[in-house]
GUGUNU-906473 format. One line per field, with one value per residue (C-alpha): x, y, z; residue in three letters. Coordinates in nm, 3 decimals. Example, Ala and Ser with C-alpha at 12.3 -4.5 7.8 and 13.67 -1.06 7.14 Angstrom:
BEGIN
xx <- (1.230	1.367)
yy <- (-0.450	-0.106)
zz <- (0.780	0.714)
residuo <- (ALA	SER)
END
This chain:
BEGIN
xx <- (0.000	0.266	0.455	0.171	0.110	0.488	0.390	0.082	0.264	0.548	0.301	0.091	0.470	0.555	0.209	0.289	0.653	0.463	0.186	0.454	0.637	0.342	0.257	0.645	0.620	0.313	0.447	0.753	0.495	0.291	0.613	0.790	0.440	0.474	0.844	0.734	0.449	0.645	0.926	0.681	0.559	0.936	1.008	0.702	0.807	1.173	1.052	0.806	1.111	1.312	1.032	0.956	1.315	1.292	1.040	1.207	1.496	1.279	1.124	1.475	1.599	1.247	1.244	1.611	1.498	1.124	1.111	1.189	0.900	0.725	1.023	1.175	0.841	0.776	1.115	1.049	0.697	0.856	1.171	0.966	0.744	1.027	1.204	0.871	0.829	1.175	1.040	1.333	1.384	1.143	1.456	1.586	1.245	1.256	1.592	1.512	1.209	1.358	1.687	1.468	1.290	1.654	1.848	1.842	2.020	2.362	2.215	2.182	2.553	2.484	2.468	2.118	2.144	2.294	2.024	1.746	1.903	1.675	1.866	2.075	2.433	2.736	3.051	3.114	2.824	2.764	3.085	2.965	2.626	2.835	2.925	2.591	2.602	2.913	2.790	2.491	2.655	2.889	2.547	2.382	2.634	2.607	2.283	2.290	2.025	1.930	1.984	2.257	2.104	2.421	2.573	2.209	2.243	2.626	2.560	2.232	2.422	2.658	2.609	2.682	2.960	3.150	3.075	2.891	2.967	3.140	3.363	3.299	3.154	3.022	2.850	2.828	2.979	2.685	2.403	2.095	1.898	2.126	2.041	1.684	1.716	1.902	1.647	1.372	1.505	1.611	1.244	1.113	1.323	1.307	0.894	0.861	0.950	1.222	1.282	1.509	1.325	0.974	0.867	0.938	0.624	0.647	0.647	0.984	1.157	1.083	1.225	1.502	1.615	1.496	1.817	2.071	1.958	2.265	2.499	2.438	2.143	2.070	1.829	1.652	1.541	1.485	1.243	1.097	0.994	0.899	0.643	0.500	0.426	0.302	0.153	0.089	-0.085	0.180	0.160	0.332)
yy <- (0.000	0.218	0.143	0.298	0.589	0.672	0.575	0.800	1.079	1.055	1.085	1.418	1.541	1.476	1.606	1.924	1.981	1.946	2.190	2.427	2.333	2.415	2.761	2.871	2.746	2.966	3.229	3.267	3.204	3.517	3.714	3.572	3.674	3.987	4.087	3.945	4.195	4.550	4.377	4.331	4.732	4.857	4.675	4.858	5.199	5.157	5.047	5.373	5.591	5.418	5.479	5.863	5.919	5.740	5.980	6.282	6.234	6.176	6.497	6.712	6.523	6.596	7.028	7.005	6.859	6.888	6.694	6.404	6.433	6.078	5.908	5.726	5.624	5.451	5.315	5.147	5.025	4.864	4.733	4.631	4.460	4.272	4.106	3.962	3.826	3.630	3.545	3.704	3.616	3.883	4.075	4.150	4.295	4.564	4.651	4.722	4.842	5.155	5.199	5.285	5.548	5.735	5.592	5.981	6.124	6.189	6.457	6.689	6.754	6.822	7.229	7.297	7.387	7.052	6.849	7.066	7.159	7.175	7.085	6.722	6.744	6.856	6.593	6.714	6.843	6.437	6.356	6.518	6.341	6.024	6.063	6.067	5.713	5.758	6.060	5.879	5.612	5.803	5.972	5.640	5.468	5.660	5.467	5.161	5.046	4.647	4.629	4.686	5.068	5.252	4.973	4.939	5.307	5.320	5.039	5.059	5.215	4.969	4.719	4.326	4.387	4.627	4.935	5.036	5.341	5.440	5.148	4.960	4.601	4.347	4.008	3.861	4.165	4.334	4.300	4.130	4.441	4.692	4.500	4.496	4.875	4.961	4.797	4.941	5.325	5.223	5.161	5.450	5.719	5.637	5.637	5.938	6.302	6.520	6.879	6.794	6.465	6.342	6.009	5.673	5.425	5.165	4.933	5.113	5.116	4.734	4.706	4.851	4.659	4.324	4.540	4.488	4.185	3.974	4.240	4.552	4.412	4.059	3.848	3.719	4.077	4.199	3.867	3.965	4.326	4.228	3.975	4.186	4.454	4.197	3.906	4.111	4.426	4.644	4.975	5.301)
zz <- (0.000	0.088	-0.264	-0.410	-0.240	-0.316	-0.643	-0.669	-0.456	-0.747	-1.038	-0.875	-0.852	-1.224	-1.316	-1.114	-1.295	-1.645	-1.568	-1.438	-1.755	-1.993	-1.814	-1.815	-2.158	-2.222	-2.086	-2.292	-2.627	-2.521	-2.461	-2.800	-2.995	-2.825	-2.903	-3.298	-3.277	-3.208	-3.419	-3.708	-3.601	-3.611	-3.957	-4.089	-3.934	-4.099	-4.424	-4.409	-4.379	-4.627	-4.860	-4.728	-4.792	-5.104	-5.243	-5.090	-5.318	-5.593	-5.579	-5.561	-5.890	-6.054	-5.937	-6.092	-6.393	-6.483	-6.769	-6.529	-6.358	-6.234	-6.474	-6.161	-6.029	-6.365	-6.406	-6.060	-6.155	-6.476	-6.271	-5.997	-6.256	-6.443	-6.113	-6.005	-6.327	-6.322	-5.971	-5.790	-5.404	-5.227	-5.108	-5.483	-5.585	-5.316	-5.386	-5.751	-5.632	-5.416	-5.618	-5.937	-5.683	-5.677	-5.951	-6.069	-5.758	-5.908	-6.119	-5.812	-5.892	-6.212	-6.386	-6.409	-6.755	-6.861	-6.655	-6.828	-7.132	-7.433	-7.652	-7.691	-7.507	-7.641	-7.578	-7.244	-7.146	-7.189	-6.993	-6.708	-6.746	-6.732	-6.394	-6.223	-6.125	-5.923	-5.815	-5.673	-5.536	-5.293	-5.208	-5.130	-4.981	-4.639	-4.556	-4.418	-4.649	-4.593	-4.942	-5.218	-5.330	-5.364	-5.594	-5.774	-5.891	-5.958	-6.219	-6.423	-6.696	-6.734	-7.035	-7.046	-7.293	-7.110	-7.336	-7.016	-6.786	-6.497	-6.436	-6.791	-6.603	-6.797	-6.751	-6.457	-6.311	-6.273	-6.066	-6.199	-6.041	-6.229	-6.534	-6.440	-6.382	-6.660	-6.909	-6.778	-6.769	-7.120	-7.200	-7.019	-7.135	-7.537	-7.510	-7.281	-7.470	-7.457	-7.540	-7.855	-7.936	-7.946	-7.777	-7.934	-7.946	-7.668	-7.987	-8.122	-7.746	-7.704	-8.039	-7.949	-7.648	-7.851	-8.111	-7.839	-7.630	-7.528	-7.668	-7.440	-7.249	-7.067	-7.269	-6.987	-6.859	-7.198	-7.297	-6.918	-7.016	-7.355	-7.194	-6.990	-7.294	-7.522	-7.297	-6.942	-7.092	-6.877	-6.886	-6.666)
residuo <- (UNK	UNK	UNK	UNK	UNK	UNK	UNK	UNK	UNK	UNK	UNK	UNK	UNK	UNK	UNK	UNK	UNK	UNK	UNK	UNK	UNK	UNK	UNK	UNK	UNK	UNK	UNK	UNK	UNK	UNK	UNK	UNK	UNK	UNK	UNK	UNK	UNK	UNK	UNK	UNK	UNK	UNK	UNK	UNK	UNK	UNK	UNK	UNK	UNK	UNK	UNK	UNK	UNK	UNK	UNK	UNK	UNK	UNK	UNK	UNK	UNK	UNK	UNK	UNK	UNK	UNK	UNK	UNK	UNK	UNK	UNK	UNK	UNK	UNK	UNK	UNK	UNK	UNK	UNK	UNK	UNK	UNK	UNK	UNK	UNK	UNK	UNK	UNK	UNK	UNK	UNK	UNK	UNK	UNK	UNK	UNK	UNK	UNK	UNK	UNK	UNK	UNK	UNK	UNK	UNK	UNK	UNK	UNK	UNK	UNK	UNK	UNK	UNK	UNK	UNK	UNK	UNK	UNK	UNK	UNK	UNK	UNK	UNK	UNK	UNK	UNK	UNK	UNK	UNK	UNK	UNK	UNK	UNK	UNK	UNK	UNK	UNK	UNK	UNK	UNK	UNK	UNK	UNK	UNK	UNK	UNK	UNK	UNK	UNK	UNK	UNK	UNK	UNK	UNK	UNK	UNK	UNK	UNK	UNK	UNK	UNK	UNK	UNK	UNK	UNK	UNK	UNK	UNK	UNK	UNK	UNK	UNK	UNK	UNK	UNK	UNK	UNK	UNK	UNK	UNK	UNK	UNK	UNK	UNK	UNK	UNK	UNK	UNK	UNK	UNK	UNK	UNK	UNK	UNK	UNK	UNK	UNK	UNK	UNK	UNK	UNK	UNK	UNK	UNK	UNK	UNK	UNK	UNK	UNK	UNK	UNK	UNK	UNK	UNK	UNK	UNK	UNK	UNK	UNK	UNK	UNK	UNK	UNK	UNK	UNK	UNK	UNK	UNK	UNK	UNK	UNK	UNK	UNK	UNK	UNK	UNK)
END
């Protein structure tokens, strides 16, 4: 009798350990959901500044040049557009995403009247130009962005062949966002007007890029964009 009240004492003790083990247990769940909660809230609160900031430096490249105006917002809609189509990891397609937002940001250095010149640019007016993307990088690369921004922008102009600019990359080289970028603000510019040129038909842009695929631009971004055009219905 006495074996199993020691027996029966020794369960309602191991019963008692595992309740206290499930409520400690609880406990911590309730405080992990809670530190996942104002995690979640301070993710959302950083990515809301990234994106203020984002749009803040939009705006001072579009009152130095006007005829830029809501260009970067459509090159990122197009970018944006193209890595989810290639099904990029989540990560990539935000970082095309905001670097199209500033890709522009170099040309704050620029002379006003070369960055809203009416008129196409002289050799060095053009050389200057050039330098934008470096120009933006050292800008960008003072924020600790989670993502590759500053190198985004110092690259879209560079072309899989090297004939590129600043530092003449090619292939592999360069980032599959830059490419992604530098397609679509390819695209964008050639069918939006200019004060020494009228627009190009989306039809003669695509063309274009189809021109140089695998020579100046990747072939898988340029199929990409052309899909979306011709299959998607995209539009800016």
């Amino acid at each position: 009798m006495k074996e199993e009240e020691k027996t029966k004492d020794l369960l309602i003790e191991e019963l008692r350990e595992m309740h206290k083990k499930i409520t400690d247990l609880e406990k911590v769940k309730v405080k992990y959901n809670q530190l996942e909660k104002e995690l979640q809230q301070s993710y959302e609160k950083l990515q809301k500044f990234i994106e203020d900031t984002a749009h803040v430096i939009m705006k001072v490249v579009e009152i130095r040049d006007p005829y830029s105006t809501g260009h970067q917002q459509r090159v990122s809609k197009l970018a944006t557009a193209i890595a989810r189509e290639m099904k990029l990891p989540q990560d990539k397609i935000e970082g095309v995403r905001l670097a199209s937002l500033v890709h522009d940001i170099g040309k704050v250095n620029l002379p006003t009247e070369i960055v809203s010149k009416p008129s196409k640019l002289v050799e060095v007016e053009f050389n200057l130009l050039k330098n934008h993307p470096r120009v933006g990088y050292n800008i960008l690369k003072k924020v600790n962005f989670p993502w590759p921004i500053a190198e985004i922008v110092f690259q879209h102009y560079e072309k899989i062949d090297g004939s590129g600019y600043p530092r003449g990359l090619k292939g592999d080289e360069i980032l599959i966002e830059a490419k992604i970028l530098g397609v679509a603000n390819v695209v964008e510019a050639m069918s939006s007007y200019k004060s020494y040129r009228p627009a190009l038909s989306i039809n003669e842009s695509l063309a274009e890029i189809s021109k140089y695929k695998n020579i100046l631009f990747d072939s898988e971004v340029v199929d990409t964009c052309l899909k979306l055009f011709k299959e998607r219905g995209f539009k800016f």
